[in-house]
VEXDREN-2710 file (C-alpha; in Angstrom, 1 decimal):
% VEXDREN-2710
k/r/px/py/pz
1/UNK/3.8/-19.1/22.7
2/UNK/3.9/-19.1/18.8
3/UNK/6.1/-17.6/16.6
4/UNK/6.5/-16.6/13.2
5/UNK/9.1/-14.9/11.3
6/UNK/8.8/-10.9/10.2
7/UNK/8.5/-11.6/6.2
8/UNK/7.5/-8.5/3.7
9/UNK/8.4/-5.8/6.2
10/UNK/9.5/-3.2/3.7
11/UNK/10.9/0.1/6.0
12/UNK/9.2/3.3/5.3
13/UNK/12.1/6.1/3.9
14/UNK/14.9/6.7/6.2
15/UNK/13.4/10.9/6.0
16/UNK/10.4/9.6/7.1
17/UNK/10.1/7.1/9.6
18/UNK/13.2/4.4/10.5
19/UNK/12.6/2.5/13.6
20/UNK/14.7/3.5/16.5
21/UNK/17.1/0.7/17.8
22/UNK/19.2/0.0/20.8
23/UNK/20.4/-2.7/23.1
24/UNK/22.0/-3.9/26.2
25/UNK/24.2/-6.8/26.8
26/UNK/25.0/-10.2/24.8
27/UNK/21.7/-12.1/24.7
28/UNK/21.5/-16.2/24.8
29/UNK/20.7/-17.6/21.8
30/UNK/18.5/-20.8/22.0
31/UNK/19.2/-23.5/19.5
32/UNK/15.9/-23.2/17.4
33/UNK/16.9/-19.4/17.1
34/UNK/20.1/-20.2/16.1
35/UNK/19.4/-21.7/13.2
36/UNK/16.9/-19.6/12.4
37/UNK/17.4/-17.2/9.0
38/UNK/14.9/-15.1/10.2
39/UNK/14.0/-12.8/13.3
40/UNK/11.1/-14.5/14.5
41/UNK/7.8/-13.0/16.1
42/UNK/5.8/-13.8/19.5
43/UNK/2.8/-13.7/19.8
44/UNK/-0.2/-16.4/21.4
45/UNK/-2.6/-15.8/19.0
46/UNK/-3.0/-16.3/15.2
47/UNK/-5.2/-13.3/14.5
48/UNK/-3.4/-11.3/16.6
49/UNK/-0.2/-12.5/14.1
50/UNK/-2.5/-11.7/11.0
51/UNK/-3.0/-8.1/12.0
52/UNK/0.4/-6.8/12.7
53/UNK/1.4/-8.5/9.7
54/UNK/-1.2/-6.2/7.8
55/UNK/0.2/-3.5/9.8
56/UNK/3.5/-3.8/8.7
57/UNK/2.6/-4.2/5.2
58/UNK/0.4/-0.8/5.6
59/UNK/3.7/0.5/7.8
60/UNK/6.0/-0.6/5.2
61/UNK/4.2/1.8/2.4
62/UNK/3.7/5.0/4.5
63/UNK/0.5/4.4/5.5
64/UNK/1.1/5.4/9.2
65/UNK/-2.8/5.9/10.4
66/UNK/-3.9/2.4/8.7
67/UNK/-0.9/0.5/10.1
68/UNK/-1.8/2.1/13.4
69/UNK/-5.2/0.7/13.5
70/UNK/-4.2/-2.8/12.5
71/UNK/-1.2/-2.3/15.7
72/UNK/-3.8/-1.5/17.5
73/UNK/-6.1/-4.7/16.9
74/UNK/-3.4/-7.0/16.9
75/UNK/-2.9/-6.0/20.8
76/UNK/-6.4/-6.4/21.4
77/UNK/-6.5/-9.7/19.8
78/UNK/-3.2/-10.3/22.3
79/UNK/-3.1/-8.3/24.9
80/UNK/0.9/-9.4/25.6
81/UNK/2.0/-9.0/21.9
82/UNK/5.2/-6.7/22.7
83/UNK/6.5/-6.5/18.9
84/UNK/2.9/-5.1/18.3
85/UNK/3.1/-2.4/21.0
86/UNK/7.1/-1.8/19.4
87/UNK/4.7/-1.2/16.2
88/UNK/2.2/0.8/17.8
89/UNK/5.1/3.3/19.4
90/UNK/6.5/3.6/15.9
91/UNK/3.2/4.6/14.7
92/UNK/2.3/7.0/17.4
93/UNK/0.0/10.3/16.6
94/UNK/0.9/11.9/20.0
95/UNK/3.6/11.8/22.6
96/UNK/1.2/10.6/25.0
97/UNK/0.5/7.4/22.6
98/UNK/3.9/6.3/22.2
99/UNK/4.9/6.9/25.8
100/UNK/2.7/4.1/26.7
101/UNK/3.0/2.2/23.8
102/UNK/6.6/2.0/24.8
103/UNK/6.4/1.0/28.1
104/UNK/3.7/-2.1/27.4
105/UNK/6.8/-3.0/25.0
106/UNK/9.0/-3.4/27.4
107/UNK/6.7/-4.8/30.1
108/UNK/5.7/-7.8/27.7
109/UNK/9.1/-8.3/26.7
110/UNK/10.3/-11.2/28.8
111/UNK/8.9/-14.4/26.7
112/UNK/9.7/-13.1/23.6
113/UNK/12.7/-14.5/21.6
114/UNK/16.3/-13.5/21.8
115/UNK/15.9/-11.5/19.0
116/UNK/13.1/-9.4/19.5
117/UNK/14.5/-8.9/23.1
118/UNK/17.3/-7.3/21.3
119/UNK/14.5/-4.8/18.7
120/UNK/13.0/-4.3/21.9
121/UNK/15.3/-3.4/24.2
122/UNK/17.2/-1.4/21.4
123/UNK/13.4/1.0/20.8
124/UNK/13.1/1.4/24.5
125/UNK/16.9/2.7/24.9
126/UNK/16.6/5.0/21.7
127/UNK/14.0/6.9/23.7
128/UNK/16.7/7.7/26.0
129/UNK/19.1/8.5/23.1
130/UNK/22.0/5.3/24.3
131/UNK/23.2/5.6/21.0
132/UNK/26.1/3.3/22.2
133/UNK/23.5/0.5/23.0
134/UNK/22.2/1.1/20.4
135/UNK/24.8/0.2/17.9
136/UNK/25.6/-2.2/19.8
137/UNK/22.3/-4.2/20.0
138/UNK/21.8/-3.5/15.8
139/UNK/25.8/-5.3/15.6
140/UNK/24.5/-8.0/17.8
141/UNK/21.4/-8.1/15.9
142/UNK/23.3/-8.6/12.4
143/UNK/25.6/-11.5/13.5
144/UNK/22.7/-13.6/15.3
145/UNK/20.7/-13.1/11.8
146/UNK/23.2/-12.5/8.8
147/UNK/20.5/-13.5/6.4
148/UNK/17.5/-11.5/7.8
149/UNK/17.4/-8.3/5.2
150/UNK/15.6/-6.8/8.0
151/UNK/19.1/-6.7/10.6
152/UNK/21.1/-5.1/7.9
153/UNK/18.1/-2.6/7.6
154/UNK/18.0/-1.3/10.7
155/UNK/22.1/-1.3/11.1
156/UNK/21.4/0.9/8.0
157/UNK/19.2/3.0/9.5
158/UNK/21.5/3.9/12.4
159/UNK/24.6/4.4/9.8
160/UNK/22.5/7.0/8.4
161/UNK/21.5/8.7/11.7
162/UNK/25.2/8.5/12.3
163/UNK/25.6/10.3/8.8
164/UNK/28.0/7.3/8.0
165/UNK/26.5/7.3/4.3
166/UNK/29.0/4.6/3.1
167/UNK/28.8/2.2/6.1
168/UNK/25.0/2.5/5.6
169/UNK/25.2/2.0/1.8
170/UNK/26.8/-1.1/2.7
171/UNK/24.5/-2.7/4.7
172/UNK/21.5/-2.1/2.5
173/UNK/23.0/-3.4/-0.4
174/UNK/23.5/-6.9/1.9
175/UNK/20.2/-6.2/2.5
176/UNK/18.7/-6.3/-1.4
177/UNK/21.5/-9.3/-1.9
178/UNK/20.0/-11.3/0.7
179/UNK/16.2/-10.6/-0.8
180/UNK/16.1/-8.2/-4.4
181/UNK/12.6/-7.4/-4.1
182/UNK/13.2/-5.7/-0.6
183/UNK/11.8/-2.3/-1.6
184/UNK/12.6/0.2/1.0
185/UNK/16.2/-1.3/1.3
186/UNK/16.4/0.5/-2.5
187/UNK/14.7/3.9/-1.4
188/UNK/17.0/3.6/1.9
189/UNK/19.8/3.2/-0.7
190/UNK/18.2/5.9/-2.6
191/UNK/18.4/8.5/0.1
192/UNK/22.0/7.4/1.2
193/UNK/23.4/8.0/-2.3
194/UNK/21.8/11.1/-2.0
195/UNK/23.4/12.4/0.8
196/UNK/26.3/11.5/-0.9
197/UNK/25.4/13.3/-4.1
198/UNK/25.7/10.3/-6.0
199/UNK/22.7/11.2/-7.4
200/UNK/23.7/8.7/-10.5
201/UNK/23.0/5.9/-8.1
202/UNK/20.3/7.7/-6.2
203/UNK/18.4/8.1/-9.4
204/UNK/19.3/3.8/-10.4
205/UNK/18.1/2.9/-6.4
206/UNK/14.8/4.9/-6.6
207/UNK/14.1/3.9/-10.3
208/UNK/14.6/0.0/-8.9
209/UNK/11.8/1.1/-6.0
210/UNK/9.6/2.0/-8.6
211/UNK/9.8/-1.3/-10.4
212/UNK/9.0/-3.0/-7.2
213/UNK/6.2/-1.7/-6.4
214/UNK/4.7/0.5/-9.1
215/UNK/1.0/1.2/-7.3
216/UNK/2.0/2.9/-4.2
217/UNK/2.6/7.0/-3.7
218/UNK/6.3/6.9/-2.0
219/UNK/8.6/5.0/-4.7
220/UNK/7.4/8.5/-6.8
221/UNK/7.6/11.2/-3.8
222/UNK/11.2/9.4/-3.4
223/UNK/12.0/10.2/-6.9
224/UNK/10.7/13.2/-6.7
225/UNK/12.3/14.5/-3.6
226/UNK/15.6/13.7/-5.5
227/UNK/14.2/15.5/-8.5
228/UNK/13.6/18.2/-6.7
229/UNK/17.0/18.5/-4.8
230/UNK/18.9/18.6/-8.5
231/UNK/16.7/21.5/-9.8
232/UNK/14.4/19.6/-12.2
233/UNK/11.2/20.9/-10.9
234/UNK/9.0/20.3/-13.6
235/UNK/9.9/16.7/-13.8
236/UNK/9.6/16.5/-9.7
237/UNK/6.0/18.0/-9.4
238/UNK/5.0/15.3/-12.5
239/UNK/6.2/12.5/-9.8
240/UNK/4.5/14.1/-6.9
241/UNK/1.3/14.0/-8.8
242/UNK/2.1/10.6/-9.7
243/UNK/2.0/9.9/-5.7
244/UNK/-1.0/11.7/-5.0
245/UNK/-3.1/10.3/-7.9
246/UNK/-1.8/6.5/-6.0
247/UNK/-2.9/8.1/-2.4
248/UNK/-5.0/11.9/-2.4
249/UNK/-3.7/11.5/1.0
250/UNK/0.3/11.7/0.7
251/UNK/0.8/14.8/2.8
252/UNK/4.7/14.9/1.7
253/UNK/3.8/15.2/-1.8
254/UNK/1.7/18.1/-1.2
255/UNK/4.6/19.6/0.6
256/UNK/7.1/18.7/-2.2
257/UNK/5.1/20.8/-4.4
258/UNK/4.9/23.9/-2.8
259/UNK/8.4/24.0/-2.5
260/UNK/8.8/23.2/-5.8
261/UNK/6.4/26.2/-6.9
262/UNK/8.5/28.5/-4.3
263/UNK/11.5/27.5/-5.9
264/UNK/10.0/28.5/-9.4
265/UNK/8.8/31.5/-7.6
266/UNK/5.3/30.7/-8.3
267/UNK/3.8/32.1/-4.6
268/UNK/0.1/31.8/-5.2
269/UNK/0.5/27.7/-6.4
270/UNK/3.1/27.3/-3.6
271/UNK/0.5/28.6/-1.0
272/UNK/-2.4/26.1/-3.1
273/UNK/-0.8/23.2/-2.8
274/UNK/-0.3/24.1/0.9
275/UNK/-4.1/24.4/1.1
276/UNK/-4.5/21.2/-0.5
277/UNK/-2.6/19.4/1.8
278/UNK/-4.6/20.9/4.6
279/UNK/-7.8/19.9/3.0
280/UNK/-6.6/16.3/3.0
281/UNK/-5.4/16.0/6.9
282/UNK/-6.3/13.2/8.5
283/UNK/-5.4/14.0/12.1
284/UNK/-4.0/17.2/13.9
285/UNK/-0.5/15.7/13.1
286/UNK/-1.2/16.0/9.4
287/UNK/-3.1/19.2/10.2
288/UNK/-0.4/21.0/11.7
289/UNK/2.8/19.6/8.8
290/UNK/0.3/21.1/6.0
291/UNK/0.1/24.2/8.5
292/UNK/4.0/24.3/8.4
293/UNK/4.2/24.3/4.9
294/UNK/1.8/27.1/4.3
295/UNK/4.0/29.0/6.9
296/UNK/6.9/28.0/4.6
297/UNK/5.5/29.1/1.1
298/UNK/4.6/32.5/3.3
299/UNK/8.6/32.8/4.3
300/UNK/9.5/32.0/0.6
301/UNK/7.3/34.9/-0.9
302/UNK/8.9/37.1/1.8
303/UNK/5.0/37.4/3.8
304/UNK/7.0/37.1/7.6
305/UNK/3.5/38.2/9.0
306/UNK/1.8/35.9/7.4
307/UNK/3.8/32.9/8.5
308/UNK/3.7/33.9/11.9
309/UNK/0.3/34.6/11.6
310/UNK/-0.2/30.9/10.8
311/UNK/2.6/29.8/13.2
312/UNK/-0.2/31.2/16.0
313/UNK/-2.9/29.1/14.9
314/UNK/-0.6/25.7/15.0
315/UNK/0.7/27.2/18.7
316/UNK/-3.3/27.6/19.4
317/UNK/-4.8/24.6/17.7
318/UNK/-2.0/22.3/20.0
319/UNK/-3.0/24.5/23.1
320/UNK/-7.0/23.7/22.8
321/UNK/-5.7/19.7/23.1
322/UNK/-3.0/19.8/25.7
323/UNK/-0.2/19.2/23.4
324/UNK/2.6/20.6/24.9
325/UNK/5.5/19.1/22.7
326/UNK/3.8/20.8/19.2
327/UNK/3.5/23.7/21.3
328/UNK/7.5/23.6/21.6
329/UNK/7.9/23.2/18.3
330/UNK/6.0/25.9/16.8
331/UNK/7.7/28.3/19.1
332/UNK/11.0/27.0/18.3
333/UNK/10.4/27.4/14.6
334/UNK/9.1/30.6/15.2
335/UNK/12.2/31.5/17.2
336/UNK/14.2/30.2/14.4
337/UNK/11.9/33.1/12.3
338/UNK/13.2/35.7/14.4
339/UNK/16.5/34.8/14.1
340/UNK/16.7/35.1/10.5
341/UNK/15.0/38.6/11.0
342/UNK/17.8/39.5/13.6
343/UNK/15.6/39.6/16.3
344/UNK/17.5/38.2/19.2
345/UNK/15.6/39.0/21.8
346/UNK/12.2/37.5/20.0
347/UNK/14.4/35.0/19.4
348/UNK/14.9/34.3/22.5
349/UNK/11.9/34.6/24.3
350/UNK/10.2/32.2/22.2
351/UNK/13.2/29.7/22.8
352/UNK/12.0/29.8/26.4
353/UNK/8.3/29.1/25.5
354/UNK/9.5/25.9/23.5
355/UNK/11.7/24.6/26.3
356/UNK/8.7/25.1/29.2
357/UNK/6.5/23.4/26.8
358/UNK/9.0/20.2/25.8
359/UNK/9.7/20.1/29.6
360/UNK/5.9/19.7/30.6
361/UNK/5.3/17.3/27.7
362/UNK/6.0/13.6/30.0
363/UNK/8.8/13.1/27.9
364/UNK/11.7/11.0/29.6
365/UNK/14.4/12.5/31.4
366/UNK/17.1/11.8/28.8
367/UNK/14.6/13.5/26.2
368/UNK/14.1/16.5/28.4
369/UNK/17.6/16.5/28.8
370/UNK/17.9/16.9/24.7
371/UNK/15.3/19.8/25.0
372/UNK/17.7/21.4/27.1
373/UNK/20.8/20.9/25.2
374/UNK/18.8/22.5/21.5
375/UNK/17.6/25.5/24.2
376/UNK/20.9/26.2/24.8
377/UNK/22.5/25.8/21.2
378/UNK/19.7/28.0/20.1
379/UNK/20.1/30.5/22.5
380/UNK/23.6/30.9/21.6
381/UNK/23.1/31.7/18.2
382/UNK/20.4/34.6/20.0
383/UNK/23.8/35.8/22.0
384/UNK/26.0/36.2/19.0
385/UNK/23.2/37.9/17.0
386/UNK/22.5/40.1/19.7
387/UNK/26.5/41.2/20.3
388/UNK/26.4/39.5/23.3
389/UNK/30.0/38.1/23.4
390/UNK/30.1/36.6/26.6
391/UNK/27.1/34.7/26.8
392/UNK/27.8/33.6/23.5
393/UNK/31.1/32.0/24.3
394/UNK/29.2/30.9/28.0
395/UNK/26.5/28.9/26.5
396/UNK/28.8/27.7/23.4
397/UNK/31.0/26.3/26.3
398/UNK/27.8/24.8/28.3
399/UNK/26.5/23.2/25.3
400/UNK/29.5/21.5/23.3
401/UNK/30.5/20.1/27.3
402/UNK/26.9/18.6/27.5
403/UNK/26.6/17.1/24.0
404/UNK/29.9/15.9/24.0
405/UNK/29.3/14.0/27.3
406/UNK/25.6/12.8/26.2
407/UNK/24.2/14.3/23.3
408/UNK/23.4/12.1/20.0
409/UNK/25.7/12.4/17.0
410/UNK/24.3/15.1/15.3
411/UNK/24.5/17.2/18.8
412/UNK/28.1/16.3/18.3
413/UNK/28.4/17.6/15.2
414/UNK/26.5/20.5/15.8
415/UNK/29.0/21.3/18.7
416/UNK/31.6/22.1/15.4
417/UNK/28.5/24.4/14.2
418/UNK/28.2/26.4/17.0
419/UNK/31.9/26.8/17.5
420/UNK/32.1/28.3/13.6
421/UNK/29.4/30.6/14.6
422/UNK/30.9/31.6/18.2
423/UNK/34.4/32.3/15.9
424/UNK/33.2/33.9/12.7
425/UNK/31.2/36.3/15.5
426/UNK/34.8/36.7/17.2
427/UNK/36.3/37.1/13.5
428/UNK/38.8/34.2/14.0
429/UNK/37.8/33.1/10.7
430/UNK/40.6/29.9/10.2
431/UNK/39.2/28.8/13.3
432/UNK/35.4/29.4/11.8
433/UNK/36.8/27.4/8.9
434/UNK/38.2/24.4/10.5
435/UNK/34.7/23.6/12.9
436/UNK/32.6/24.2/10.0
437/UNK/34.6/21.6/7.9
438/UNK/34.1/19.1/10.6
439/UNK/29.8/19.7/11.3
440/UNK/27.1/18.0/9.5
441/UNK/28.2/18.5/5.4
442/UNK/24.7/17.8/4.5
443/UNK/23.3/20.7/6.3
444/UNK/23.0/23.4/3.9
445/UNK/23.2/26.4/6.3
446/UNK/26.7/25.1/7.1
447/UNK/27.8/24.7/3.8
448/UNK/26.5/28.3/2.8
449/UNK/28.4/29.7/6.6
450/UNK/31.6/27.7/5.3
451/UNK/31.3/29.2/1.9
452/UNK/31.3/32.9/3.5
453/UNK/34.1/32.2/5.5
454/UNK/36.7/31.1/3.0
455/UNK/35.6/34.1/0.8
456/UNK/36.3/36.1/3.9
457/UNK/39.7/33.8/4.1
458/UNK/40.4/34.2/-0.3
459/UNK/40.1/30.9/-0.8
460/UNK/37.6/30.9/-3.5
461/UNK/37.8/28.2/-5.6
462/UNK/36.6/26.1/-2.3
463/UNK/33.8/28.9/-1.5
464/UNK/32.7/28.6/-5.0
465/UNK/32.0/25.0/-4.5
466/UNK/30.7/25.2/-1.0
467/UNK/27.8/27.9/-2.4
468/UNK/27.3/25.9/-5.5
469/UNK/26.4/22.5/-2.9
470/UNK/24.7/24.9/-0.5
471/UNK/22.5/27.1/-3.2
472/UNK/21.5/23.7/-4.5
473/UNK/20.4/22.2/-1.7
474/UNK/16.6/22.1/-2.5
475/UNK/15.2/19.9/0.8
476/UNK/11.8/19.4/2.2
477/UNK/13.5/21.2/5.7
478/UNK/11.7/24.3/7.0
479/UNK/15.0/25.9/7.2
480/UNK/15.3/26.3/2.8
481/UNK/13.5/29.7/3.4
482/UNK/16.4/30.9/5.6
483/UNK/19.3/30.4/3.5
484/UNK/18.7/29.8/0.1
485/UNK/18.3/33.1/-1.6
486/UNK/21.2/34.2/0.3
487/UNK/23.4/31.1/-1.2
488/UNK/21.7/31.3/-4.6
489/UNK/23.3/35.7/-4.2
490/UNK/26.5/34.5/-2.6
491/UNK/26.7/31.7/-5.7
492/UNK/26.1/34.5/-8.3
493/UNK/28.5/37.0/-6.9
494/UNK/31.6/34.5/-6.1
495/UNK/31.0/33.6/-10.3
496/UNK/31.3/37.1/-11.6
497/UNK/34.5/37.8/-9.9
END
């Protein structure tokens, strides 16, 4: 078998698309590997070696259907190429695609080298969410190749799943030490600083990605997206168009601008460049997130029929093809819609329909396990909206005790969010207080719940701040329309006092 080592492989943004790693025990490292710099790459042909190579240039830029179709050749060309099916899993357009993308991974993964045993075996355990394994194959990873860019990019990665900003920070700055022309280690850096709101540093880390590599769309939807979060709108739907002049196809971009118009409170443009996005879908995948964001610019302008008017044509275009897991989704989000009208039992009822649909969608028991862990933390909000104290407090009780035991670390933290919920319901408002302070801080809907709360409690000086970080959370999350007026009012009344 021939090898060859994984050169320009620039990560796609951490928001977008960051490989999924895990592991299992210590591997043997042969000699040759050893001395290695480099994670090398498997494979018995040298076309087969050109084409993922291509494809992870394409991958590296966004360019998810392209990259797919050089994965796709490069298994062709080499039938036993497992870092190629890896690829072709990350590059997925259904669930059924990356299901067996992921299983030819790990069935060719025997005569590959120690350390694409350890990618490998670290993609096949995230889709069983072994978080454990999988920090531990990514540490394992790092000290066999402490001069690959590439192993401090994926440790990276995971940090930021773990929302451990500053460990993450660290490792992607090793990462552009190691090689300074490693673009998407200086968007990854770009996002992390974000989160942070070191947006001095964001701005420096997305300004160097620009630099790098001037003639492709994300370095400016990057930007943008920070642009966007800090309230310069104008400036943000300039960079946007910057991305889609590069690529008429950059469905993000599209999205970033109608949000930005919704912000402005321009409706009609918000709901155009919605329509625009549609008009450039390549696939039913693009098709449905330009969908979404017309639903979103719908919610914005206060048009609830509208959106869930739209929501039934994703929920109807996914049942024509048999996909069952956008089917959940649509019904969650459209759950999620009734909750913010206080419809519990709506609410409710389509929770149900996006649980029967994720559990009839061949995902793996571990991810059907998930589904049933976000049915019952949804759920529970339902209970409290609808008054219902005890099922409240019984699925509060049943979820935290199942994502404690195996949920993922934002389940864990989310077990905080439902617990402030269950006691701001309860009025036990320190206690509301102390779990919101320890969920996700980059969520905005808990920083606007923790704001109300220490109104509630008088401490205003801290609710002041948590409105001001929670009214200017601009995101591209479909949740913005839920909250954000009611920060931006929360914001403006805790000032006047």
């Amino acid at each position: 078998m021939k090898t060859t080592n994984l050169k320009t492989l620039r990560p796609v943004a951490i928001c977008a698309a960051a490989l999924l790693f895990v592991a299992c025990g210590q591997q043997e490292q042969p000699a040759a590997e050893a001395a290695a710099e480099k994670v090398p790459v498997t494979t018995a042909s040298e076309s087969a070696r050109d084409l993922y190579m291509q494809g992870q240039a394409l991958l590296d830029d966004l360019h998810f259907l392209d990259a797919n179709e050089q994965f796709t050749q490069a298994v062709e060309a080499d039938t036993e190429f497992a870092m190629a099916y890896l690829m072709l899993s990350q590059t997925a357009q259904s669930t059924a695609e990356f299901l067996d993308a992921i299983g030819k991974t790990a069935a060719y993964a025997e005569n590959v080298s120690a350390g694409e045993k350890l990618y490998i075996r670290a993609a096949v355990a995230a889709s069983e969410n072994d978080q454990d394994g999988q920090e531990e194959a990514l540490v394992q990873l790092v000290a066999m190749f402490p001069q690959d860019e590439r192993t401090h990019m994926q440790l990276g990665n995971f940090l930021t799943g773990q929302q451990d900003f500053a460990g993450a920070i660290e490792h992607y700055t090793h990462a552009t030490a190691i090689n300074p022309d490693f673009a998407g280690a200086h968007n990854s850096l770009g996002y992390s600083y974000r989160a942070l709101e070191d947006f001095d540093n964001a701005k420096a880390a997305f300004a160097k990605y620009v630099e790098l590599i001037p003639d492709e769309a994300n370095p400016y939807d990057s930007y943008a997206e920070l642009l966007l979060e800090i309230g310069n709108y104008d400036e943000s739907i300039e960079n946007y168009r910057k991305a889609l002049e590069i690529d008429p196809n950059f469905g993000s971009s599209y999205a970033g601008i109608s949000i930005n118009e919704s912000l402005k409170g321009n409706a009609d443009l918000a709901q155009a460049a919605a329509d625009r996005m549609l008009a450039a879908a390549r696939n039913p995948g693009e098709r449905r997130g330009a969908m979404i964001q017309s639903v979103m610019a719908h919610l914005f302008a206060g048009n609830t029929d509208a959106a869930l008017e739209v929501c039934n044509t994703i929920f109807a275009e996914a049942e024509v093809k048999g996909y069952r897991a956008p089917m959940g989704g649509i019904s969650e989000y459209m759950g999620d819609i009734m909750l913010a009208m206080g419809e519990s039992a709506k609410a409710e009822a389509y929770f149900d329909t996006a649980l029967d649909h994720r559990l009839a969608a061949g995902f793996n028991e571990a991810n059907q396990d998930q589904a049933g862990r976000t049915h019952l933390f949804k759920t529970a909000i339902a209970s409290m909206i609808a008054g219902d104290t005890d099922a409240a407090a019984s699925r509060t009780a049943e979820y935290s005790a199942a994502a404690e035991m195996n949920g993922t670390a934002f389940e864990r933290l989310r077990i905080h969010e439902l617990s402030a919920f269950l006691a701001m319901s309860n009025e036990e408002f320190d206690s509301a207080a102390q779990h919101f302070a320890q969920a996700s801080q980059i969520n905005p809907i808990v920083l606007y719940w923790s704001a109300v709360t220490n109104e509630t409690l008088g401490n205003t000086e801290l609710a002041i701040d948590l409105a001001t970080r929670a009214a200017n959370k601009n995101t591209l999350s479909r949740n913005l329309p839920f909250f954000r007026s009611d920060a931006q009012k929360l914001l403006a009344k805790l000032t006047a006092e």
